[in-house]
C-alpha positions as CSV (number, residue, x, y, z in Angstrom):
1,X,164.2,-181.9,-74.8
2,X,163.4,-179.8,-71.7
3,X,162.2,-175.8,-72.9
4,X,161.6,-175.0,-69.7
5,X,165.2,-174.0,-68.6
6,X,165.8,-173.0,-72.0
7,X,163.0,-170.4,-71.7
8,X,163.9,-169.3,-68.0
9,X,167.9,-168.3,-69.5
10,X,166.6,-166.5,-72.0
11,X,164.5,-164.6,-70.0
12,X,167.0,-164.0,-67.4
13,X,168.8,-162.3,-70.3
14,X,165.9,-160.1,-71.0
15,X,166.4,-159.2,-67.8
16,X,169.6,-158.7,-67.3
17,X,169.0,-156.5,-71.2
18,X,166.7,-154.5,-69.7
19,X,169.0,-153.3,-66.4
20,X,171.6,-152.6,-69.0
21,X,169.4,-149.8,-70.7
22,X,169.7,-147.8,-67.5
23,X,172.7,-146.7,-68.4
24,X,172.3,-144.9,-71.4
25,X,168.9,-143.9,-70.1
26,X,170.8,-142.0,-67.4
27,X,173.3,-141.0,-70.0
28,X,170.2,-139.3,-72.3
29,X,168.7,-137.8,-69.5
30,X,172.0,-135.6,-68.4
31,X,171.9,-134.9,-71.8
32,X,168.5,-133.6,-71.8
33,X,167.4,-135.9,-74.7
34,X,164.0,-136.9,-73.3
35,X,163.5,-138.1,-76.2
36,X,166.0,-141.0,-76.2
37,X,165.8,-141.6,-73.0
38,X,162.1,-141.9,-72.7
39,X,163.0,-144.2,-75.8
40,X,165.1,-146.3,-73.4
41,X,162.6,-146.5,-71.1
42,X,160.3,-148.2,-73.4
43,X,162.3,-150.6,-74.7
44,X,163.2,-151.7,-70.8
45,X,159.7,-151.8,-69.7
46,X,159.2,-154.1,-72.9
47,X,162.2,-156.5,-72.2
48,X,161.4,-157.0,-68.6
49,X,158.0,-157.6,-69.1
50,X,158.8,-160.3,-71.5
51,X,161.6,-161.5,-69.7
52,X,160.0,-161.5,-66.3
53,X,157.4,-163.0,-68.0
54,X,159.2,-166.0,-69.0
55,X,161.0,-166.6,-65.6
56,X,157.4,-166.9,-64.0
57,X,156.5,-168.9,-66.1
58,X,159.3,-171.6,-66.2
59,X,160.3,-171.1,-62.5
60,X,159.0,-174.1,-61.1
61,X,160.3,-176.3,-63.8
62,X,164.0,-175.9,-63.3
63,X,165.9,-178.6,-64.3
64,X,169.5,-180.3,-65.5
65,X,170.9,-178.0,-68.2
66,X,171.9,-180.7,-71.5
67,X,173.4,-180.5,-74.5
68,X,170.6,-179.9,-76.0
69,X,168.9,-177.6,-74.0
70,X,172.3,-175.4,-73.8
71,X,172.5,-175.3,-78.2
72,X,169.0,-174.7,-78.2
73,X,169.6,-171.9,-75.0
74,X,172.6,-170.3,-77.0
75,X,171.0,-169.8,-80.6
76,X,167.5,-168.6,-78.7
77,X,169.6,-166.0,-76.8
78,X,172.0,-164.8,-79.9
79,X,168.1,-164.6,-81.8
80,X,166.0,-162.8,-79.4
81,X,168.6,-160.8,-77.7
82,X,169.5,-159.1,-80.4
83,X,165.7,-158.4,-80.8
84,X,165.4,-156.5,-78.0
85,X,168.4,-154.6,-78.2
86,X,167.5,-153.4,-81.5
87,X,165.0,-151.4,-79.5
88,X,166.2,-148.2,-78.7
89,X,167.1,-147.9,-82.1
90,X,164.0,-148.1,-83.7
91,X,162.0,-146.5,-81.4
92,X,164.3,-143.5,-80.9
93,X,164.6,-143.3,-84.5
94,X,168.9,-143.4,-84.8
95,X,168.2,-145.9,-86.8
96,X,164.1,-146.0,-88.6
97,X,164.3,-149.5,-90.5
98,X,163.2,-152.4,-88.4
99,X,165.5,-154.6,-90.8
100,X,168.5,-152.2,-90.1
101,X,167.6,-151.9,-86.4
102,X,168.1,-155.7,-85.9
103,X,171.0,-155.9,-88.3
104,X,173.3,-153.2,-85.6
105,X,171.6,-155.0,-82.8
106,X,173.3,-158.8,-83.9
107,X,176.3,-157.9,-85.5
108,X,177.1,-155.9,-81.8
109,X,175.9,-159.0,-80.0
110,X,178.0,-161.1,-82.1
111,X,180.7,-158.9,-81.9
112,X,180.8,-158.3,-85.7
113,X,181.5,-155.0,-85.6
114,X,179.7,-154.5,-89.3
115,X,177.7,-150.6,-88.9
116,X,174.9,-149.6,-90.7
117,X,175.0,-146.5,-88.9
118,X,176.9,-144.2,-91.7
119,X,176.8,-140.7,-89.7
120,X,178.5,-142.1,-86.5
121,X,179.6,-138.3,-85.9
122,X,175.7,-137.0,-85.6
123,X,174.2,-139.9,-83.5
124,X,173.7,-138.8,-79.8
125,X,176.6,-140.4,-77.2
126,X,173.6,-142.6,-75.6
127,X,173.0,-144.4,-78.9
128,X,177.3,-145.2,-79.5
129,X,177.4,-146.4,-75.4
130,X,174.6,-148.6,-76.3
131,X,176.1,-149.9,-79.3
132,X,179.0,-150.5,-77.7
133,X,177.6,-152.0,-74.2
134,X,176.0,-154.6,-76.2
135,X,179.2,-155.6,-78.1
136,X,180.6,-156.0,-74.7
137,X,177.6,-157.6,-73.4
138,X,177.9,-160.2,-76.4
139,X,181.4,-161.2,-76.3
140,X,180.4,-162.3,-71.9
141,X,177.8,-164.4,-73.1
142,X,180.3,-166.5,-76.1
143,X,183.2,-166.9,-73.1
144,X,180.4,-168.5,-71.1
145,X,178.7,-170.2,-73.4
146,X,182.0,-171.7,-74.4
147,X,183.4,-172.4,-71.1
148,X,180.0,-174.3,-70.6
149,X,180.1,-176.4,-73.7
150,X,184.3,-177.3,-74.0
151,X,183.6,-180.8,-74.0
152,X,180.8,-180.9,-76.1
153,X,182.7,-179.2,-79.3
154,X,185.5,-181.9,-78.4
155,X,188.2,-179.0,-77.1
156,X,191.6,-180.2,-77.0
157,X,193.6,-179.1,-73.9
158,X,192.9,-178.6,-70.6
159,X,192.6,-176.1,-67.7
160,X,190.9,-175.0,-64.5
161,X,187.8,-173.0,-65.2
162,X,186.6,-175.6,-67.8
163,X,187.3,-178.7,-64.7
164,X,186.0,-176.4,-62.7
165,X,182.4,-175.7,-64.6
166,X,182.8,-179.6,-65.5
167,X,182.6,-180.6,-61.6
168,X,179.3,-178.8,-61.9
169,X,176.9,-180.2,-64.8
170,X,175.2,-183.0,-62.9
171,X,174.0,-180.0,-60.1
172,X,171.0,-177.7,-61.0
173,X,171.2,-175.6,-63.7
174,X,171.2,-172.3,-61.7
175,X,174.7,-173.7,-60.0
176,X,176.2,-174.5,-62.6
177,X,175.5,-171.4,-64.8
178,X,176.2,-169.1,-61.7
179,X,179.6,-170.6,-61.2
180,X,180.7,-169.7,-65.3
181,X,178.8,-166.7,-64.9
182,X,180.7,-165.3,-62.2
183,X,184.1,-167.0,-62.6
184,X,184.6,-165.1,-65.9
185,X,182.8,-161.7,-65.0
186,X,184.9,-160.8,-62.5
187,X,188.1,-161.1,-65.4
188,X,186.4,-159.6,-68.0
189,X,185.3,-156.5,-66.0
190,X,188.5,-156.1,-64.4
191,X,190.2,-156.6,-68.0
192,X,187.8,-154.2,-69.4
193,X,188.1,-151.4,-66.4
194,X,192.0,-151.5,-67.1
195,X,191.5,-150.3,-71.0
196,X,189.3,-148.0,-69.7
197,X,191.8,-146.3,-67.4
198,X,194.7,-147.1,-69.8
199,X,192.8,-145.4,-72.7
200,X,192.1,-142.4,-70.9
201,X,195.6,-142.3,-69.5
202,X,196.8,-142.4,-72.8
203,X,195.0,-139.2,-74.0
204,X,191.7,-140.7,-75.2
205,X,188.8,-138.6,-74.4
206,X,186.4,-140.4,-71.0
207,X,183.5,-141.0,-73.3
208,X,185.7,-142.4,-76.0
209,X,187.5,-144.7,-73.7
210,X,185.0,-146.2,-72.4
211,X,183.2,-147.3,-75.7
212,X,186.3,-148.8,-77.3
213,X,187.3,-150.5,-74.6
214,X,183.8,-152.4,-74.5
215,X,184.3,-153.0,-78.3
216,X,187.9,-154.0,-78.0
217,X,187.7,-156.5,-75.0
218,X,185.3,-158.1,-76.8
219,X,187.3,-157.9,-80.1
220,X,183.8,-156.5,-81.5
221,X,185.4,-152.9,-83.9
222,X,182.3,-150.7,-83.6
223,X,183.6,-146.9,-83.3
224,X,182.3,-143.8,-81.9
225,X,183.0,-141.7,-85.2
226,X,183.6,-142.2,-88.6
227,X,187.2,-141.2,-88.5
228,X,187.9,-144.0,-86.1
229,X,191.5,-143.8,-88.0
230,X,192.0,-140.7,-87.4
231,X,191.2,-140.6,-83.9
232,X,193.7,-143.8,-83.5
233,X,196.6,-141.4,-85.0
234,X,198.0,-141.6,-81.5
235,X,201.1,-143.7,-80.6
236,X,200.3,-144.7,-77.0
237,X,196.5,-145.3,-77.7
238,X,197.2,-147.8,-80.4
239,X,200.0,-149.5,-78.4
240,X,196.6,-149.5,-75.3
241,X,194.7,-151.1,-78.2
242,X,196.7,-153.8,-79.5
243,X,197.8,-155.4,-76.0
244,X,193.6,-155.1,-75.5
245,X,192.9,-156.5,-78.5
246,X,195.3,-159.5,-77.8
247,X,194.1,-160.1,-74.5
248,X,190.5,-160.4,-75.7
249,X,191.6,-163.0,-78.2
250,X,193.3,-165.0,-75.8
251,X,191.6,-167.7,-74.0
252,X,189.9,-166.1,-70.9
253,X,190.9,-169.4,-69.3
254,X,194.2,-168.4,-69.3
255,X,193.2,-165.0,-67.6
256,X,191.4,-166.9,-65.3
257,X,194.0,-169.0,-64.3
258,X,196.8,-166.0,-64.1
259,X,194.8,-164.2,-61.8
260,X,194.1,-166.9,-59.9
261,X,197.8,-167.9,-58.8
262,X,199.1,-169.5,-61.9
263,X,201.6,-166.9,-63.8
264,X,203.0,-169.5,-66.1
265,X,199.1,-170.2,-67.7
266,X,200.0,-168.5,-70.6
267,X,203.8,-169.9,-71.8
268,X,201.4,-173.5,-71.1
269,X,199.2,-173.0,-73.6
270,X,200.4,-173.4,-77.3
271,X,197.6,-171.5,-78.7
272,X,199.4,-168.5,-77.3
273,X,202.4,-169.3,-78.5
274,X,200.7,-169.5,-81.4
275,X,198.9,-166.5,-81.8
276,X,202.4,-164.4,-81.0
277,X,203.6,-166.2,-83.9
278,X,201.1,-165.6,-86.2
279,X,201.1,-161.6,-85.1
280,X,205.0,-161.9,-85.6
281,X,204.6,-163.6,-89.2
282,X,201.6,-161.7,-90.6
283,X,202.9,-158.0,-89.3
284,X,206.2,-159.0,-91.6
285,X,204.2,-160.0,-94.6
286,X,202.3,-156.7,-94.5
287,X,205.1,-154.7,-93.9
288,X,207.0,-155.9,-96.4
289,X,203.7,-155.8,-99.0
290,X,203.5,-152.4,-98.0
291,X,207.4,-151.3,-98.5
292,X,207.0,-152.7,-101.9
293,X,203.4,-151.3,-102.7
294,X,203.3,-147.7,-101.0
295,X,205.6,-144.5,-100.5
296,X,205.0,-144.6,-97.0
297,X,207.8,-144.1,-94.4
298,X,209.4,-146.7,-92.7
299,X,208.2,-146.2,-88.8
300,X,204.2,-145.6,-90.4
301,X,204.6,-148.8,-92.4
302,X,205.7,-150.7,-89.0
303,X,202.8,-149.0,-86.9
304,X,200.5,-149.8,-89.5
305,X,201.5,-152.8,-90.5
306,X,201.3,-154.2,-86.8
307,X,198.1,-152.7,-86.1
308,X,196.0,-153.9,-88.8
309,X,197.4,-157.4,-88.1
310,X,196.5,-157.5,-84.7
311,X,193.4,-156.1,-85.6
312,X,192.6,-158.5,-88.6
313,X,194.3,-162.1,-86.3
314,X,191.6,-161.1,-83.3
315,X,188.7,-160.1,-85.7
316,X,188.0,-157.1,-84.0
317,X,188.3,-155.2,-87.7
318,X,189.7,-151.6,-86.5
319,X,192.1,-150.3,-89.4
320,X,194.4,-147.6,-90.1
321,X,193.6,-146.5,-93.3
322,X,196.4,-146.4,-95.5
323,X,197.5,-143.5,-97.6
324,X,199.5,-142.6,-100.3
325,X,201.5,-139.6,-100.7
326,X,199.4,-137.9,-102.6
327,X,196.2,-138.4,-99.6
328,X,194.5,-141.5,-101.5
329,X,193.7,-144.1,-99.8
330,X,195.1,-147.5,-101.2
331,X,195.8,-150.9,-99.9
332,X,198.1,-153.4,-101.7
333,X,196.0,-156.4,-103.1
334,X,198.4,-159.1,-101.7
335,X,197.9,-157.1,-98.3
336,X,194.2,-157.0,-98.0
337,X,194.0,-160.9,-99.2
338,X,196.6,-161.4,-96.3
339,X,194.7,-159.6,-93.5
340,X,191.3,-161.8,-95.3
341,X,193.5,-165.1,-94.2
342,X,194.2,-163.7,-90.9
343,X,190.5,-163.0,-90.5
344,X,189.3,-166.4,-91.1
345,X,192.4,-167.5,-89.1
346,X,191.2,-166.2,-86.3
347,X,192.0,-166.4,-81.9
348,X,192.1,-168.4,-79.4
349,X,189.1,-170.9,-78.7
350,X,187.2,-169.5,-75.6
351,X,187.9,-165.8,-76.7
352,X,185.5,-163.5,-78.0
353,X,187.6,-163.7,-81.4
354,X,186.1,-165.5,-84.2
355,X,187.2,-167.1,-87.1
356,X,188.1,-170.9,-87.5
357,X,190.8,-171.1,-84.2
358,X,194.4,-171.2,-83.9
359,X,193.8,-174.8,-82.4
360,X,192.1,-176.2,-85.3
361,X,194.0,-174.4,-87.9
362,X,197.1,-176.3,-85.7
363,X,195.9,-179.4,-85.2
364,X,194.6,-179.7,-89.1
365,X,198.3,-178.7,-89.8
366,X,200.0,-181.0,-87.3
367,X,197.5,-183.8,-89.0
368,X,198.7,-182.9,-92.3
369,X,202.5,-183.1,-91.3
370,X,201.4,-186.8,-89.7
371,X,199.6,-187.9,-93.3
372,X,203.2,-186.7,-94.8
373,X,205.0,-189.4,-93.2
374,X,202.5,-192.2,-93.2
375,X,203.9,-192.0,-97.3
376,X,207.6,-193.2,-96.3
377,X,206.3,-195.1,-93.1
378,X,203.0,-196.8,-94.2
379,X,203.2,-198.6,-90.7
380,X,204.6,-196.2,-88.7
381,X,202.5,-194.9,-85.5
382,X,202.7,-190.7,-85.1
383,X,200.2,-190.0,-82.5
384,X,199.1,-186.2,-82.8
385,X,200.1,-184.0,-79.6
386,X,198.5,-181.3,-78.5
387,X,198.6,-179.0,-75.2
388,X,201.0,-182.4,-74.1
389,X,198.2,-184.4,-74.7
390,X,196.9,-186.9,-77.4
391,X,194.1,-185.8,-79.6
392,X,191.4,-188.2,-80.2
393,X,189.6,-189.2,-83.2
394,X,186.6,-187.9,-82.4
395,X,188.7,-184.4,-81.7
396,X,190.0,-184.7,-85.1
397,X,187.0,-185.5,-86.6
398,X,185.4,-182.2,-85.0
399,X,188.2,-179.8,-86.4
400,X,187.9,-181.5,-90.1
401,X,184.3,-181.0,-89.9
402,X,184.3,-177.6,-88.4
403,X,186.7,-176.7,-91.5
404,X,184.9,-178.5,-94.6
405,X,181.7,-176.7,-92.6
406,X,183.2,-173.6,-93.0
407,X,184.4,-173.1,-96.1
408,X,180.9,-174.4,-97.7
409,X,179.5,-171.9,-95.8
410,X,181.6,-169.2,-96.9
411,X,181.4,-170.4,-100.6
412,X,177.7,-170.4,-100.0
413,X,177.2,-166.9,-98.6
414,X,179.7,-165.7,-101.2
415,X,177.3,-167.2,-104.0
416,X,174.2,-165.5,-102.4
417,X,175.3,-161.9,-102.1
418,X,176.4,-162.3,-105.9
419,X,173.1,-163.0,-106.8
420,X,172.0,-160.0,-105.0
421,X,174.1,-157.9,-107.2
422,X,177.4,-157.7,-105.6
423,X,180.4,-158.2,-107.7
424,X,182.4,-160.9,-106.7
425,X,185.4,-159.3,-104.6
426,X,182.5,-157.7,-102.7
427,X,180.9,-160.7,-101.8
428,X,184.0,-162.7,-100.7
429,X,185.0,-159.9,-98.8
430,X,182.1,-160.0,-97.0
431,X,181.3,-163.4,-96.5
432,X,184.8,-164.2,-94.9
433,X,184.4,-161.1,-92.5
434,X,181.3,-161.8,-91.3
435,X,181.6,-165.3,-90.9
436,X,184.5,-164.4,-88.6
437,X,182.9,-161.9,-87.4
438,X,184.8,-159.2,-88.5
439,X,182.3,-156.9,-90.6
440,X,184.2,-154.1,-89.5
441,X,187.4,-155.0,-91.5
442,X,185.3,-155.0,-95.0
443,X,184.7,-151.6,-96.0
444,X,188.4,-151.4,-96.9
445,X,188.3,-154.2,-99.1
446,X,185.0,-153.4,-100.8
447,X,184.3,-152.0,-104.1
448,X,181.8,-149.7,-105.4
449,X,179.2,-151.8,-107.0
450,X,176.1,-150.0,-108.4
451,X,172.6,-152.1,-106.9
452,X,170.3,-150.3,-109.0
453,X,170.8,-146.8,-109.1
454,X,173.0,-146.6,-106.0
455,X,177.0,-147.9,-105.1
456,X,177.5,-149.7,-102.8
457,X,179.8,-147.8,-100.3
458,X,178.3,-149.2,-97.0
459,X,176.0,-151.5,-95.2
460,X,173.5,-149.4,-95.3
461,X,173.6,-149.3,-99.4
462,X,173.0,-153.3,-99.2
463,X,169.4,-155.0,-100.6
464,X,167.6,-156.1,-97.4
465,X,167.8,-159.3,-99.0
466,X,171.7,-159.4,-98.3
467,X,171.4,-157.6,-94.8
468,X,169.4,-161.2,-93.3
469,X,171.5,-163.0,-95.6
470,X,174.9,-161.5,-93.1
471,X,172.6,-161.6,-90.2
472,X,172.5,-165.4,-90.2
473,X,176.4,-165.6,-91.6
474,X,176.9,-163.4,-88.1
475,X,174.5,-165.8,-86.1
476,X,175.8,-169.4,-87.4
477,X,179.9,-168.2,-87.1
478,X,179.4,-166.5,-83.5
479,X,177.8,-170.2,-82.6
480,X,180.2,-172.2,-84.8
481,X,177.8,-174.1,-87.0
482,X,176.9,-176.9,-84.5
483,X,175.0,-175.3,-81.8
484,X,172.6,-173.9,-84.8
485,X,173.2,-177.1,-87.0
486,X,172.6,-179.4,-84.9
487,X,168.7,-178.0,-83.8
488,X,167.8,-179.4,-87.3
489,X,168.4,-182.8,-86.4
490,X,165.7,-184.6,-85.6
491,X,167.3,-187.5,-83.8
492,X,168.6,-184.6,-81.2
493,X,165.2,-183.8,-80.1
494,X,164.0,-187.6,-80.0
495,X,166.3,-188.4,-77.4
């Protein structure tokens, strides 16, 4: 195991942090917050240090990236990051509690979405642009860490930007990170620029525009107030945020490939067929749960019922609340345990969606349908397709164990939050969501619970206990389990 280019990553992304908190810096200082911005100015000086820190120290060691040193690369960076970002928080005193400090920071650099922040509407704009620019900043690092690592979680399928980052792993790490780095920044800042514009041009305040479209490229859900709903009640903006949402589910392979001359990228891949269908299917279901369950009107009920489907299939956890007739909110049970599948359904592999994959949820399915005729043909042969190609054992292998992994996961996570005090819709609810990384979609489907004197309403209202509980759900989903998983194997770092 080599730390050396391991430690010189990680403290380029220190660096890269600290440039980042420029921005809102600037943004405090026209706002004459001295205050926040000299709090900014801190937490820069404090990441670059560190992180220039590490570069000297490693640069003359740089080698090969591995396997190993890339899991052990990704789960330093989704640890420490986080770390850092939590920062500006703390110090500026938006949010006082170290433990809640680091919990915003890694469920927006996991692009979970879940807020501790309750009073959205009093922080100051430097703090939401923060929160937001890290979500963004989070969802770049999983397409690249992805696109680096395709082969090694056994990805079925094919395309150009993964052959193209493949072509690379034998040259110096710098090269080969460069050429991911790159490739996909230049799509996801042009994807993200057009919400931007499209946002605004849809009536969406500047400020506003660009926060949500950091948090909705990168499927993450934070919101700039806490009548996010509300603020949605626009026609064109939600219409800007579903085809936004969609495209940051989508493999960014495919984007890559459409602006790079192939237009028929997309029909090629059957994950996006897929996903369409699954958007198709679900919105029905929850329309017609909602027809049955509510007095809403028909064209609300189809707006709603489409949005909070698209939200729930690409994790990103918006929702329009729904309300009765007489200005309750309520949500039919079949409906919110709906929008839960769809949640641990998930996107596209190589989005910034999580959940278990379309792919894997297709290929477990398509095996399935395969074991179903092995009972009239014992000796028949039914190879599996995929993508028009063959899936291997060893692919298969991956998906089962991806699945078994994470439903033990979820039941485990479920269990622990119980014993913090959480009744038991509570606990599922937010165990699947944050696995996913989704935590925005659960304060819908939570109940009020009293923890000791208080109810639990919020984050914010949960025992620390439970907030690192979520923090490693968020870590261990955004990685998928085997990055993290398999640094406890000792045989990894024999070799």
């Amino acid at each position: 195991m080599l730390l050396a280019p391991a430690f010189m990553i990680l403290g380029w992304a220190l660096v890269f942090l600290s440039g980042l908190m420029a921005l809102p810096l600037l943004f405090a200082l026209a706002a004459s917050q001295h205050f926040i911005a000299f709090s900014f100015l801190m937490a820069a000086i404090i990441t670059v240090f560190l992180g220039g820190g590490l570069i000297f120290a490693t640069r003359s060691d740089a080698q090969s990236l591995g396997r190993r040193e890339t899991f052990l690369t990704a789960t330093l960076i989704w640890i420490v990051v986080p770390l850092f970002a939590a920062l500006p928080f703390y110090l500026s005193d938006a949010i006082p509690s170290a433990t809640n400090a680091y919990f915003e920071a890694i469920s927006g650099f996991t692009t979970n979405g879940a807020s501790i922040i309750d009073n959205l509407d009093e922080q100051s704009p430097s703090i939401l642009l923060w929160r937001s620019l890290v979500q963004w900043v989070g969802g770049f690092s999983l397409i690249v860490f992805v696109s680096i690592m395709a082969t090694a979680f056994n990805i079925p399928g094919n395309n150009p930007l993964t052959r193209g980052i493949a072509k690379s792993t034998r040259r110096k790490m710098s090269r080969r990170i460069r050429y991911a780095v790159l490739s996909i920044l230049k799509i996801y800042a042009l994807l993200t620029g057009i919400c931007i514009v499209s946002l605004w041009a849809a009536g969406m305040a500047p400020f506003d525009a660009i926060c949500y479209a950091f948090s909705t490229i990168s499927t993450g859900g934070f919101t700039v107030s806490n009548s996010a709903g509300t603020a949605f009640n626009n026609r064109a903006i939600e219409v800007v945020l579903i085809i936004f949402m969609i495209a940051g589910a989508l493999n960014f392979s495919l984007h890559w490939s459409f602006f790079n001359g192939d237009r028929q990228s997309y029909f090629k891949d059957p994950e996006y067929r897929y996903l369409l269908a699954t958007i198709v299917i679900g919105s029905a279901a929850v329309f017609g749960l909602m027809m049955v369950h509510t007095d809403m009107q028909v064209m609300d009920t189809v707006r709603y019922a489409i949005f909070n489907t698209v939200s729930a299939i690409t994790t990103t956890g918006y929702n329009l609340p729904l309300v009765s007739s007489s200005g309750q909110y309520y949500w039919p049970i079949g409906a919110l345990f709906l929008i839960l599948f769809l949640i641990s359904v998930g996107g596209s592999t190589g989005s910034t969606a999580g959940g278990i994959k379309l792919m894997r949820i297709f290929i477990l399915f398509k095996l399935s349908g395969r074991e179903i005729k092995r009972l009239s043909f014992p000796s028949g042969v039914f190879p599996l397709i995929y993508a028009g190609r063959n899936v291997s054992r060893d692919q298969i292998m991956s998906a089962w164990s991806f699945f078994v992994i994470y439903c033990v996961t979820l039941a485990a996570v479920t269990l622990l939050l119980a014993f913090n005090g959480l009744d038991f819709q509570s606990s599922f609810s937010l165990a699947v969501t944050n696995l996913a990384n989704a935590g925005s979609a659960a304060q819908p489907l939570i109940t009020d619970v009293e923890i000791g004197s208080e109810n639990f309403i919020s984050y914010d209202a949960l025992p620390n206990a439970s907030k690192w509980i979520l923090c490693i759900t968020m870590l261990i989903g955004r990685l998928e389990f085997f990055a993290v998983l398999s640094l406890f194997n000792p045989a990894l770092w024999r070799r």
